[in-house]
C-alpha positions in Angstrom: 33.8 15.8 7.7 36.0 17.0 11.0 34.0 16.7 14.3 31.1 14.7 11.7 29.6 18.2 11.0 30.0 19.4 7.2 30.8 16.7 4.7 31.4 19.2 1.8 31.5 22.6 4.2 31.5 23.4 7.5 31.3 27.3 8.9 31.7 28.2 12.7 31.1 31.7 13.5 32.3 31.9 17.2 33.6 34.0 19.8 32.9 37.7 18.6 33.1 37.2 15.2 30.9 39.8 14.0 30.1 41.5 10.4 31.1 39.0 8.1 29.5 37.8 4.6 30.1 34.5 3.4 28.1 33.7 -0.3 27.8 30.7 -1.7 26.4 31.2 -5.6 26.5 28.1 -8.1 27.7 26.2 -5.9 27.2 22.4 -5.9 27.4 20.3 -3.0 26.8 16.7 -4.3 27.5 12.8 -2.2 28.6 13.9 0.5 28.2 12.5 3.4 28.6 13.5 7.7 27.0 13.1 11.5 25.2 16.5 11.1 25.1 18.3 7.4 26.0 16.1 5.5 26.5 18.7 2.6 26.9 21.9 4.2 27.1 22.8 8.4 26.8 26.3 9.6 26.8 27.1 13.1 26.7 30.4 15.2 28.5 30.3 18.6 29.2 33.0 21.5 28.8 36.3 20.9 29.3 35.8 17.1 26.3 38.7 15.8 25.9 40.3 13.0 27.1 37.7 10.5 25.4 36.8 7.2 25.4 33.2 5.0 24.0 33.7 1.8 23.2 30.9 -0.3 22.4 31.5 -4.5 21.5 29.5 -7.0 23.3 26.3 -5.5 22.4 22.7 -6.0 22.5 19.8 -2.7 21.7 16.4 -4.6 22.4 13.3 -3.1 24.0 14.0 0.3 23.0 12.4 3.2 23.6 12.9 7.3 23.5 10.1 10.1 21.3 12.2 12.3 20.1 15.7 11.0 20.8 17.7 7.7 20.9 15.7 4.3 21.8 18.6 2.5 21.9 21.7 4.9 22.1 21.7 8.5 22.4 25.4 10.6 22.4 25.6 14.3 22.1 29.1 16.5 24.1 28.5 19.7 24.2 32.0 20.3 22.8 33.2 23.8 20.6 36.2 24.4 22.2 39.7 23.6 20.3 43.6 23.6 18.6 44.2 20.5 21.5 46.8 19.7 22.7 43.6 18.4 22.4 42.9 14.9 21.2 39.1 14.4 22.5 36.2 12.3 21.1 35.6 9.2 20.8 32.8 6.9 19.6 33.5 3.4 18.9 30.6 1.4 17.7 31.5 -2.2 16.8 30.1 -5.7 18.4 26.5 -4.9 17.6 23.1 -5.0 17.7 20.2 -2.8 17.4 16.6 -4.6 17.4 12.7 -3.1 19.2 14.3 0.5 18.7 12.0 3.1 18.8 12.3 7.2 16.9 11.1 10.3 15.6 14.2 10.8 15.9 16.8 7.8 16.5 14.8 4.8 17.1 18.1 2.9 17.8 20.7 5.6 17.4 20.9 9.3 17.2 24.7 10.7 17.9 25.2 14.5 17.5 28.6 15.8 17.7 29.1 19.8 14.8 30.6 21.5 14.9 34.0 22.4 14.7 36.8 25.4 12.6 39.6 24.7 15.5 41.6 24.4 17.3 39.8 22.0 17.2 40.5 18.0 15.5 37.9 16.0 17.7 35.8 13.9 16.6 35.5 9.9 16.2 32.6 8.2 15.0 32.4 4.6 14.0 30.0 2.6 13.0 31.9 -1.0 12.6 30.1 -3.9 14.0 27.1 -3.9 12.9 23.4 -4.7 12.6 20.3 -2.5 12.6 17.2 -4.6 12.6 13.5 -3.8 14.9 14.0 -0.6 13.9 11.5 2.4 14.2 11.3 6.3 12.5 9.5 9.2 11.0 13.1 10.4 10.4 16.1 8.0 11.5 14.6 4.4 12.2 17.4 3.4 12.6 20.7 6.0 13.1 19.8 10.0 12.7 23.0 12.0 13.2 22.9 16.0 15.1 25.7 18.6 17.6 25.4 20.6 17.0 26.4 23.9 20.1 28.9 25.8 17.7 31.2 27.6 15.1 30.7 30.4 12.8 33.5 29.3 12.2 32.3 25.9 10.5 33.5 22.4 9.9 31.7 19.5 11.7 32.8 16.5 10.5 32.3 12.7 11.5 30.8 9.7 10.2 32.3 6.5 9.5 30.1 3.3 9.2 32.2 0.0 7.6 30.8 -3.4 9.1 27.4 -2.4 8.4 23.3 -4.1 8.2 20.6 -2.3 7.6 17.8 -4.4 8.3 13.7 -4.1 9.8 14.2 -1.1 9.0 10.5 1.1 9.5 9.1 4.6 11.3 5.6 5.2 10.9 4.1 8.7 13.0 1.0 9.9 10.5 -1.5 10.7 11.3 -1.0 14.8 11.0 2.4 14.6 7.6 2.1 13.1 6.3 0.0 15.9 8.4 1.7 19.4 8.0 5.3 17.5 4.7 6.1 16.0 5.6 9.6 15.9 8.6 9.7 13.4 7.5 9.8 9.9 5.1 12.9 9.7 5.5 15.5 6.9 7.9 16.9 4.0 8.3 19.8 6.4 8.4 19.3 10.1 8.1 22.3 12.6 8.5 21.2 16.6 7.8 24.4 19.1 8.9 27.6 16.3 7.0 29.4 13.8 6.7 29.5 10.1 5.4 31.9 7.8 4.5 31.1 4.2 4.6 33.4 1.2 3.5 33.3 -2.4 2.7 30.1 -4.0 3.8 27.0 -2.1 3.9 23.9 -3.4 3.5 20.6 -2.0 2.7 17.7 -4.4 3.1 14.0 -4.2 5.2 14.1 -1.2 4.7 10.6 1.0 3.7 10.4 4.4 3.0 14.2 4.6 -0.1 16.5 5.7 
């Protein structure tokens, strides 16, 4: 896990790296273990536009991250560009993420920056895919946040398609429980971006959540 980002697989898209497809199908990312993603990192940097991670039929089971990202961790560190610009895209389908564990994210954490009106309006996809039994201190299963590059800001989206979330629990060290009453709400936890839910979503006998 170089730099603690990726225990299994990092991506950096940086500079003007621009047009390219990574795909991940039937893949399995399984005990790994890193700072941030502790299965898989991806992070967009620069001027990097127009690039695409596709993720298939993959499993993340058992992986865990010191601070956000049990399974699958993706940041967007790109700043505003025109909306000539063809955005970054992150399309995560048909997988599953079992007994990942983080702070924040015990499956996946999903970090977008906030945007100028301007600016195209990075995708991120969440379609079909299960969330079983994974744990962390804030969002069990999904922790969604932005990252903030531009003073004129929108708030982006993250779309969740005919997705489970099932078992998923929060564990609190007993301090934390005390100085933070705040940590420890939800299987998926959304701070200051949207979310839009289609089809049937499940969320059954998840602890600690809505």
């Amino acid at each position: 896990d170089a730099f603690g980002k990726g225990g299994g697989l990092a991506l950096f898209f940086k500079g003007t790296a621009s047009g390219n497809n990574v795909i991940l199908s039937n893949c399995k990312f399984q005990n790994n273990r890193a700072i941030w993603g502790g299965g898989l990192h991806a992070e967009f940097h620069d001027a990097a536009m127009g690039n695409v991670i596709e993720i298939n039929r993959s499993n993340f089971s058992y992986n865990s991250a010191t601070v956000g990202g049990g399974g699958l961790r993706v940041a967007y560190y790109t700043p505003g560009y025109n909306r000539n610009k063809t955005a970054n895209k992150v399309l995560l389908r048909s997988s599953t993420f079992v007994g990942n564990n983080a702070f924040m994210g015990g499956a996946t954490a999903l970090l977008p920056s906030l945007l100028r009106a301007d600016d195209p309006m990075p995708e991120i996809l969440v379609s079909n895919c299960t969330f079983d039994s994974n744990e962390a201190e804030l969002g069990s299963a999904v922790y969604g946040s932005y990252i903030k590059l531009s003073s004129v800001s929108l708030v982006p989206v993250i779309a969740f398609q005919m997705c489970n979330f099932i078992n998923n629990f929060l564990e609190l060290q007993m301090d934390r429980r005390i100085t933070e009453p705040y940590i420890g709400i939800g299987a998926v936890y959304l701070n200051g971006i949207h979310a839009k839910f289609y089809g049937i979503i499940l969320f059954a006998n998840n602890s600690g959540s809505a």
